[in-house]
C-alpha positions as CSV (number, residue, x, y, z in Angstrom):
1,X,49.7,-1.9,48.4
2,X,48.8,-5.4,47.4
3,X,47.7,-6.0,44.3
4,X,44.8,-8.2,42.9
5,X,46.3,-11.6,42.0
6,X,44.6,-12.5,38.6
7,X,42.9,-15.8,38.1
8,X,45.6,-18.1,37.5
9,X,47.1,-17.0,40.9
10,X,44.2,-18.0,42.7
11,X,43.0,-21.4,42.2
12,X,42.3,-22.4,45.3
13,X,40.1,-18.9,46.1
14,X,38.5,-19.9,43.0
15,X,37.7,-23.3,43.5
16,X,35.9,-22.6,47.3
17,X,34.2,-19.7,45.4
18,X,30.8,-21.6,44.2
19,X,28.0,-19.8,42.9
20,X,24.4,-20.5,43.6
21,X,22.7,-22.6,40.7
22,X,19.3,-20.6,41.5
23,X,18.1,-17.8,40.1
24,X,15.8,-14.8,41.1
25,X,12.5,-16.1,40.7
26,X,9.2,-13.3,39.5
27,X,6.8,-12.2,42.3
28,X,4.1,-14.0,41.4
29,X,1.8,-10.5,40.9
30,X,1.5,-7.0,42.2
31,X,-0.2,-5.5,45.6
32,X,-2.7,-2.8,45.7
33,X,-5.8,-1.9,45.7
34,X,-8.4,-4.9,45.7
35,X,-11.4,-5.4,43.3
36,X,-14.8,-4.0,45.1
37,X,-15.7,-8.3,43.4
38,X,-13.3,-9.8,45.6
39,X,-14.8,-8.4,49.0
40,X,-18.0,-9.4,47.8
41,X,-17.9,-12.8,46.9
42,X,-15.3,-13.4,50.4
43,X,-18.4,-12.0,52.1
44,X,-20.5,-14.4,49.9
45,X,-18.5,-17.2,51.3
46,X,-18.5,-15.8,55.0
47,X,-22.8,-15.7,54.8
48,X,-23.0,-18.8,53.3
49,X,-21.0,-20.9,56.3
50,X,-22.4,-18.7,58.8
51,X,-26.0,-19.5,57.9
52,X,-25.1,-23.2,57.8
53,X,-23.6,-23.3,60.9
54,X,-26.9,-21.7,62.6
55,X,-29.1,-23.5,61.3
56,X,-27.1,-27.0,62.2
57,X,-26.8,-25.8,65.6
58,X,-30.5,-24.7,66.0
59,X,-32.5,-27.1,63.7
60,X,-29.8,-30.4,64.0
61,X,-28.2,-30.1,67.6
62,X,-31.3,-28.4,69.1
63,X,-28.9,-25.8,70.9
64,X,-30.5,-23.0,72.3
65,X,-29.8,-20.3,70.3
66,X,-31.5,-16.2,69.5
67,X,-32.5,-17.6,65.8
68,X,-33.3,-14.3,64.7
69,X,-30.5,-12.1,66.1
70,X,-28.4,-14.6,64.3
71,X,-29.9,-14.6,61.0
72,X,-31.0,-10.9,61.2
73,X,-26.8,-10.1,61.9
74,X,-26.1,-12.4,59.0
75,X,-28.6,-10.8,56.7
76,X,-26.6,-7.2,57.4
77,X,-24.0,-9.0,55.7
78,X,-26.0,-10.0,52.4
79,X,-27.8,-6.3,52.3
80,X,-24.2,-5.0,52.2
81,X,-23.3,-7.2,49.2
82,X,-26.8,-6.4,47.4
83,X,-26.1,-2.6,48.0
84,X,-22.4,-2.5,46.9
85,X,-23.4,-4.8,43.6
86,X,-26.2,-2.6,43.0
87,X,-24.4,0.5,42.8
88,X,-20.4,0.0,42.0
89,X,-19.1,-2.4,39.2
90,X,-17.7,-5.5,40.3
91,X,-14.5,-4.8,38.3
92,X,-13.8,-1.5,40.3
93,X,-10.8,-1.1,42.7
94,X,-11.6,-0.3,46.3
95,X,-9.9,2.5,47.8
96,X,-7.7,1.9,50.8
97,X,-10.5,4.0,52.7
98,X,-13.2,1.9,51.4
99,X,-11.2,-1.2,52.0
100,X,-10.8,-0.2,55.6
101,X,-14.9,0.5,56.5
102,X,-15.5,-3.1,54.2
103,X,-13.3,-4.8,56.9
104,X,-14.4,-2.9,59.9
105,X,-18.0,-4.1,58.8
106,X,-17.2,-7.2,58.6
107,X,-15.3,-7.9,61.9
108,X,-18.3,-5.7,63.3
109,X,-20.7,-8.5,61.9
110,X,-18.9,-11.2,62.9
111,X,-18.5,-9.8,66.6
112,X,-21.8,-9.6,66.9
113,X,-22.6,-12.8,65.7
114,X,-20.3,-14.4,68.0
115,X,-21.7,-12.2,70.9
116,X,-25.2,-13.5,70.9
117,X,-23.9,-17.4,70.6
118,X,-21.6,-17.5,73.5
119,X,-18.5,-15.0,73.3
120,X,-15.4,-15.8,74.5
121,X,-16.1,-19.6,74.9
122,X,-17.3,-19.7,71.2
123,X,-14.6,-22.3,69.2
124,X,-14.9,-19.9,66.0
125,X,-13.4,-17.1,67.6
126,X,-10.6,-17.7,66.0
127,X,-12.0,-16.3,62.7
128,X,-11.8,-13.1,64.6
129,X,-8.1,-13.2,63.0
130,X,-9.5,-13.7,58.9
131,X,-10.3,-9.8,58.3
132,X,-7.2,-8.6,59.9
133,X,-5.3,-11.3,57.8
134,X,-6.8,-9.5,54.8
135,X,-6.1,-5.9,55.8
136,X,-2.8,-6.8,56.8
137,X,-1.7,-8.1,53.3
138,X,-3.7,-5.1,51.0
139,X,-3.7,-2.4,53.1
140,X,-0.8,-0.3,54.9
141,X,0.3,-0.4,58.7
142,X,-1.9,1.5,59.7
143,X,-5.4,0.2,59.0
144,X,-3.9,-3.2,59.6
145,X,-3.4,-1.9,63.3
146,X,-6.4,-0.1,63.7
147,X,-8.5,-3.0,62.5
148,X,-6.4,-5.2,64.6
149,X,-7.0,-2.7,67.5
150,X,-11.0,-2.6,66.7
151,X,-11.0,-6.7,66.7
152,X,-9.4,-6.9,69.9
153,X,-12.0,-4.3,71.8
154,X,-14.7,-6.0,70.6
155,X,-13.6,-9.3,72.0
156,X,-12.7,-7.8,75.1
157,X,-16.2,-6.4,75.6
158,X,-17.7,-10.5,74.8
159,X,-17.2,-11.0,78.0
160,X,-19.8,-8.4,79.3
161,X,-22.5,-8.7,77.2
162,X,-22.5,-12.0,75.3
163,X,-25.0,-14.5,75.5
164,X,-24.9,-17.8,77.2
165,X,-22.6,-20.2,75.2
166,X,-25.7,-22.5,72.8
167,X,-26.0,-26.1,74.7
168,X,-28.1,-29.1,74.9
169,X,-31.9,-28.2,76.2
170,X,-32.1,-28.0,80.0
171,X,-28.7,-27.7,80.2
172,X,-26.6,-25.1,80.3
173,X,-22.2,-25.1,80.0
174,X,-20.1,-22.3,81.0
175,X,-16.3,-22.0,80.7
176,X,-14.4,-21.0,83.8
177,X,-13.6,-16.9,83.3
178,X,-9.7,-17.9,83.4
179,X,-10.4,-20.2,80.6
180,X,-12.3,-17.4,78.6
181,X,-9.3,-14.9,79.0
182,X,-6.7,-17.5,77.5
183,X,-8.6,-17.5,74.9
184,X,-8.5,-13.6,74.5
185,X,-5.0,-13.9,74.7
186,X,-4.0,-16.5,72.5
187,X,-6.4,-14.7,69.8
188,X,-4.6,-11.5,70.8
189,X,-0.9,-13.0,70.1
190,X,-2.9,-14.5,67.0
191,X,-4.1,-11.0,65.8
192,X,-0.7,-9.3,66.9
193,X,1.6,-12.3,64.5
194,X,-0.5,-11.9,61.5
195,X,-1.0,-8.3,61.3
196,X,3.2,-7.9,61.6
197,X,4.0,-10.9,59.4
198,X,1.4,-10.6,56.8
199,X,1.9,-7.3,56.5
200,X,5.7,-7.3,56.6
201,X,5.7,-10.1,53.6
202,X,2.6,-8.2,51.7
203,X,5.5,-5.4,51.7
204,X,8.4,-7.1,50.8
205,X,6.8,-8.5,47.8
206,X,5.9,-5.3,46.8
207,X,9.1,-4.0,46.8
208,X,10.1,-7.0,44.7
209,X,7.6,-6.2,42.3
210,X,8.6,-2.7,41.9
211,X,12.4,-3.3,41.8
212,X,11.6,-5.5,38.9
213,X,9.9,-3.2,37.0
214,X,12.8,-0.8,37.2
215,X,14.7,-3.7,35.9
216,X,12.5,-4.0,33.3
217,X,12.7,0.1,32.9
218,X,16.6,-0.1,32.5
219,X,16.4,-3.0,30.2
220,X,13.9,-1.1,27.7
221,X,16.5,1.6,27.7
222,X,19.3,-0.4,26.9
223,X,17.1,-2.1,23.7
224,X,15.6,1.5,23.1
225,X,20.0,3.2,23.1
226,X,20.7,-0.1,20.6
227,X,17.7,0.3,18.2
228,X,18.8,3.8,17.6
229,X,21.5,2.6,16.9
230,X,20.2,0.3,14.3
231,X,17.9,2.9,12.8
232,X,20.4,5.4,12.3
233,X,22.8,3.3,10.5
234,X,20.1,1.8,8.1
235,X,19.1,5.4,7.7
236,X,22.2,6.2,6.4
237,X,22.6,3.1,4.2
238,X,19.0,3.8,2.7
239,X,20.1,8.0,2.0
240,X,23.3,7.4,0.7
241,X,22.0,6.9,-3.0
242,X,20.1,9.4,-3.2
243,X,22.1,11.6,-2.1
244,X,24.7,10.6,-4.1
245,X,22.9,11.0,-7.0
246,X,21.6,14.8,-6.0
247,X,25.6,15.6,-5.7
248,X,26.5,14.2,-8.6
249,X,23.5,15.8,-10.9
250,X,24.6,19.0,-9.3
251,X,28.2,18.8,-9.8
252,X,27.3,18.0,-13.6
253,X,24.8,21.2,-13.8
254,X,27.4,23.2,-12.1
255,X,30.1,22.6,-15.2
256,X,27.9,23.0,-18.0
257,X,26.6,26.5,-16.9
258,X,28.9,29.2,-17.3
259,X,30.4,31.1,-14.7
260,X,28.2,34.0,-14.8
261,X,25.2,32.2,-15.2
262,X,21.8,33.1,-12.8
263,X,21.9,30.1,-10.7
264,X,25.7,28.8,-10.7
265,X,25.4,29.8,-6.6
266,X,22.7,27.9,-5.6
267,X,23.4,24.7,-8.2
268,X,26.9,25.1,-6.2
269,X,25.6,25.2,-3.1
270,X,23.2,22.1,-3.6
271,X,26.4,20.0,-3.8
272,X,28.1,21.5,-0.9
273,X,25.2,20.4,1.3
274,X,24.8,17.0,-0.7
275,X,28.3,16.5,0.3
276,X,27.6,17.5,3.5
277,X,25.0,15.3,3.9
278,X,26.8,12.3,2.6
279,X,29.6,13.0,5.4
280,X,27.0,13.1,8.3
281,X,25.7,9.7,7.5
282,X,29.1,8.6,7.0
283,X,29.6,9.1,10.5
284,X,25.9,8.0,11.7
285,X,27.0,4.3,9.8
286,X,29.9,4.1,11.5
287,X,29.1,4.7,14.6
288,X,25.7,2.4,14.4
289,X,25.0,-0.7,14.3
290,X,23.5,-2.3,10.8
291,X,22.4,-6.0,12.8
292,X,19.8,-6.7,14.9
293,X,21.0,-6.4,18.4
294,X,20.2,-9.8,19.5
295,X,22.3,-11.7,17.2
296,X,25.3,-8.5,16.3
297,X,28.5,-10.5,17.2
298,X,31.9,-9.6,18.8
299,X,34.9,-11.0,20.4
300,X,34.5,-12.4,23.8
301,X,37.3,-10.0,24.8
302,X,35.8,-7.1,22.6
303,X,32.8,-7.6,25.0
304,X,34.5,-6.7,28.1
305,X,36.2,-4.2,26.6
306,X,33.3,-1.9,25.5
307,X,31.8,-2.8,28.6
308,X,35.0,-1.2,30.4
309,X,35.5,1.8,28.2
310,X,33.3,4.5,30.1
311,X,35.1,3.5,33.4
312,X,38.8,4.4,32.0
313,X,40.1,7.6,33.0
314,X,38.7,8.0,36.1
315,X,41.7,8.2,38.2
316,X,41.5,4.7,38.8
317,X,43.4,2.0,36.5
318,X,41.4,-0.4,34.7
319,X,43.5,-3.6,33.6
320,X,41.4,-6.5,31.7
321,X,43.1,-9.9,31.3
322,X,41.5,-12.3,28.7
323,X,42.5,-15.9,29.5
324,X,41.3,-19.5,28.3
325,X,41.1,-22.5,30.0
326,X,43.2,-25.6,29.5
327,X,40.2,-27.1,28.4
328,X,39.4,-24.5,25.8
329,X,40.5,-24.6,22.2
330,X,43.0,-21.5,21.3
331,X,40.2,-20.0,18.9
332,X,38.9,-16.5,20.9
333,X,35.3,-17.3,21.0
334,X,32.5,-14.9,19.3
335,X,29.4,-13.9,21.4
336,X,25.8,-12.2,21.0
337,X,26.6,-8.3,21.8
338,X,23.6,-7.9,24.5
339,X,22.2,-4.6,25.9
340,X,21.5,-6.3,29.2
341,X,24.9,-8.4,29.2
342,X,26.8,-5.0,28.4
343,X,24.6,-2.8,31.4
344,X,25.0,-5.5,34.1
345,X,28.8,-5.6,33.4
346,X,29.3,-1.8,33.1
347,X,27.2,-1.5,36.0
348,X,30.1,-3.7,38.2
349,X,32.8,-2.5,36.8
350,X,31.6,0.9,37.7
351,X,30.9,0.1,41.1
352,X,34.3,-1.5,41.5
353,X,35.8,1.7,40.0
354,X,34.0,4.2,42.4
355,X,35.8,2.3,45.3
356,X,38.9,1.0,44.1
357,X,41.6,2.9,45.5
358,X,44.0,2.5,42.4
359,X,43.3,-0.4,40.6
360,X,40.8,-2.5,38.9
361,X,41.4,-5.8,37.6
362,X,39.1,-7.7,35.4
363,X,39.9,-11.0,34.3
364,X,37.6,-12.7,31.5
365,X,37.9,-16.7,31.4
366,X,36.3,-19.0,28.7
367,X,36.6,-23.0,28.8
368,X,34.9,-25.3,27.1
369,X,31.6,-25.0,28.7
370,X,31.5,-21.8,30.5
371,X,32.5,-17.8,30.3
372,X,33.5,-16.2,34.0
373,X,34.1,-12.5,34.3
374,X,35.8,-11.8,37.6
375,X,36.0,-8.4,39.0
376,X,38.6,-7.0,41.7
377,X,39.3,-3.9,43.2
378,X,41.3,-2.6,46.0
379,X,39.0,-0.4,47.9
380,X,37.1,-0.8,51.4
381,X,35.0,-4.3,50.4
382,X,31.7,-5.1,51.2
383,X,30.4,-4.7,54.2
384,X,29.8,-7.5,56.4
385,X,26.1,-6.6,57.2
386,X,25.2,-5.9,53.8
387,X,27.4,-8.4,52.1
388,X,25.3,-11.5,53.0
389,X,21.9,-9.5,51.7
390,X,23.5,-8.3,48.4
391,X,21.1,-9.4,45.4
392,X,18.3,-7.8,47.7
393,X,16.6,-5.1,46.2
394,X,16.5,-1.9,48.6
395,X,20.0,-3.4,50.3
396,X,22.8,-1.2,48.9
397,X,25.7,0.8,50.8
398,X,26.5,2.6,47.7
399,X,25.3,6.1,46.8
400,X,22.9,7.4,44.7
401,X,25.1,7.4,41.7
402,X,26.5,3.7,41.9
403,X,25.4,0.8,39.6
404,X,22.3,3.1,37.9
405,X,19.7,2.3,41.1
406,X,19.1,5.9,41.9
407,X,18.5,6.6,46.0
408,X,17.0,3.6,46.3
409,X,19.8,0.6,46.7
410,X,18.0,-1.5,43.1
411,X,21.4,-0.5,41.4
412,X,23.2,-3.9,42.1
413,X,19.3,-6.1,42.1
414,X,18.5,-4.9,38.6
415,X,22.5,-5.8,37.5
416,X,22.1,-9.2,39.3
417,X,18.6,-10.0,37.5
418,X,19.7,-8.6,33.7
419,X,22.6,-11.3,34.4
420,X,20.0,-14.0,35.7
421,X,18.1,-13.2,32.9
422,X,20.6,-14.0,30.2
423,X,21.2,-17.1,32.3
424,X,24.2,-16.4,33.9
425,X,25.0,-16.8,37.9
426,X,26.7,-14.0,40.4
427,X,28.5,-14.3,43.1
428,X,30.1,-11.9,45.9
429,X,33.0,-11.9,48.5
430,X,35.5,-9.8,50.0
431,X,39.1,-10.9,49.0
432,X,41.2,-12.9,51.7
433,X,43.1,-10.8,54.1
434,X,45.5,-9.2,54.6
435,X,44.3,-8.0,50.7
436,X,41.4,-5.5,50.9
437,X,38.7,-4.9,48.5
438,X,35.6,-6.6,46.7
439,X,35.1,-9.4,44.3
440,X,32.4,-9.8,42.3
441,X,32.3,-13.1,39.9
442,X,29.9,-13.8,36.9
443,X,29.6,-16.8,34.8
444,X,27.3,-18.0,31.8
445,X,27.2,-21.0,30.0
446,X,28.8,-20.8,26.5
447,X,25.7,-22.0,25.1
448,X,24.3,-18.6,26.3
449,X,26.2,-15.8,25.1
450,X,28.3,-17.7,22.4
451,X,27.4,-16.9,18.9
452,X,26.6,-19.7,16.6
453,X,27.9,-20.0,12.7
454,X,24.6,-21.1,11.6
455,X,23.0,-18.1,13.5
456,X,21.1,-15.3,11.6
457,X,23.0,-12.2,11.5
């Protein structure tokens, strides 16, 4: 069995190993449902360039066009906006069923309108693609394709009952039929790439979204664990006097009354609870934490170690190596004790611990300008499909239990963004054959984690 060489046996390994300088940047907002407002006032904008582009083609060109089968389609458009302002609040959220007949309408309309100037030789056809675009980003697969599906029938039917293309008086222009069909197609291949790729990124920004709001889930946890922690100790500190003072008045009751006295028993049992009491919060100081958890303090060292703790004992051995730099002054260096610092690193270690075959090595660096945490183990490594994808949220090969994600691979995301977060950078690899197993590197500036003198405890 090889074991993992520690960091001063790898300097090389180390030095090829360079981390990204970027970090995991916040969708910019959520997807769902859209505002009932935002339909209308698209439509709004849809009417008004319609009616413009009539009215220069009839009044300015002097194209022949139906006039009133064009305005008459274009005011179906503005009743349908009166109506839905009439009797919903602009502010409501359309449901995906709503959504769906709103777009249908309007590719409906806009068929139409294209029908009776000209078809499939019309230049705007193109905007045969905009509501499809739309449904493809806020609505799921499968009104995207059914819209898609309803915008490509009615441009196949153009050719069949469409008027004459609008032209100069006394003249008339008609596009070869071949001509007309490569324009169905290349709207087709138009309507086919959006409604894929606009749907496919309207998803994956979702997901985003959501895997960042379980990060922010496991991160109120952490704070919510480490206030309790607070509270109970300060709870303890604040009832200690009292108490004290209830078991002393009762031990002084207890020998001035005589043995045989009426209420000896319960005088005596009053400072057997007091005492009781007093030994309970004892235990509730000791164990909790007095300081406010963004500025406690600890050993640089002291951090790993509690980190580590709930992974020992796990049939697997756990060996942590702290190490300075030559760079680095001999003083071990004292750092903010972090809920998301401690999760992110307990979540690694854990991982490395559920498939290290017998060993674990963690090796904690600090120079002059940075703290590294490197993490080996001896298992199976990362895949080589997944490993280029870790950082992903939704991309996992572990199971349900590993790094906190649940069933749903965000275990190893949400570790990677509490790191991000606290400014640090991660990096992953498989170690260099013929060694096996997985290494997983973290480093912070000192500037981040290190705790200052002139801090405020």
């Amino acid at each position: 069995m090889n074991r993992t060489p520690l960091i001063n046996d790898l300097p090389l390994e180390d030095a090829l190993f360079v981390l990204p300088e970027e970090g995991l940047r916040d969708a910019a907002s959520a997807l769902g449902r859209t505002r009932l407002r935002t339909f209308v006032n698209v439509r709004y904008m849809a009417i008004i360039g319609q009616t413009i582009a009539v009215l220069l083609t009839y009044y300015v060109f002097n194209f022949e066009i139906n006039l009133s089968a064009c305005l008459a389609i274009i005011a179906a458009s503005a009743w349908l906006n009166v109506a839905l302002s009439s009797f919903f609040p602009g502010q409501r959220l359309a449901k995906e069923g709503e959504s769906f007949l709103q777009l249908a309408f309007d590719t409906c309309q806009l068929a139409a309108l294209l029908t009776v100037t000209g078809g499939l030789s019309q230049p705007f056809l193109f905007f045969m693609i905009a509501p499809v675009t739309i449904a493809a980003v806020s609505l799921p697969l499968r009104y995207s394709i059914a819209l898609a599906a309803l915008a490509l029938g009615l441009t196949a039917a153009m050719p069949f009952i469409s008027e004459p293309l609008p032209w100069l008086q006394g003249s008339a222009l008609f596009l070869p039929p071949l001509l007309q069909w490569g324009h169905f197609s290349a709207l087709a291949v138009g309507i086919a790439f959006f409604t894929f790729f606009a749907n496919r990124v309207s998803r994956d920004e979702a997901r985003l979204v959501q895997a960042l709001d379980a990060a922010q889930v496991v991160m109120a946890r952490e704070q919510r664990l480490s206030a309790l922690g607070s509270m109970a100790a300060m709870t303890a500190h604040e009832l200690g006097t009292p108490l004290a003072t209830i078991h002393l008045v009762a031990r002084e009751l207890a020998g001035q009354m005589d043995g045989k006295a009426p209420f000896i028993e319960d005088v005596t049992l009053i400072a057997e609870q007091a005492e009781r009491c007093r030994t309970i919060l004892q235990k509730l100081a000791k164990n909790g934490q007095s300081e406010d958890i963004h500025h406690a303090q600890m050993p640089f060292s002291a951090l790993v170690e509690e980190a580590a703790a709930p992974h020992r004992g796990l049939g697997v051995s756990v060996h942590i190596t702290t190490r300075k730099a030559p760079d680095a002054d001999h003083k071990l260096p004292i750092v903010r004790r972090r809920p998301e610092i401690l999760h992110a690193l307990g979540a690694f270690i854990e991982n490395a611990v559920s498939f290290a075959c017998e060993e674990v090595h963690i090796d904690a660096l600090w120079s002059a300008s940075e703290f590294t945490v490197t993490i080996r183990d001896d298992g199976p490594g990362f895949s080589s499909d997944v490993l280029p994808r870790l950082g992903e949220p939704y991309v996992s090969e572990r199971s349900a239990a590993h790094l906190g994600g649940g069933d749903m691979g965000l275990g190893f995301f949400i570790a990677k963004t509490l790191v991000e977060r606290t400014r640090g950078r991660i990096a992953t690899r498989n170690r260099n054959e013929p060694a096996q197993g997985a290494i997983v590197k973290i480093v912070w500036a000192r500037d981040a984690l290190e705790f200052r003198e002139n801090e405020t405890i």
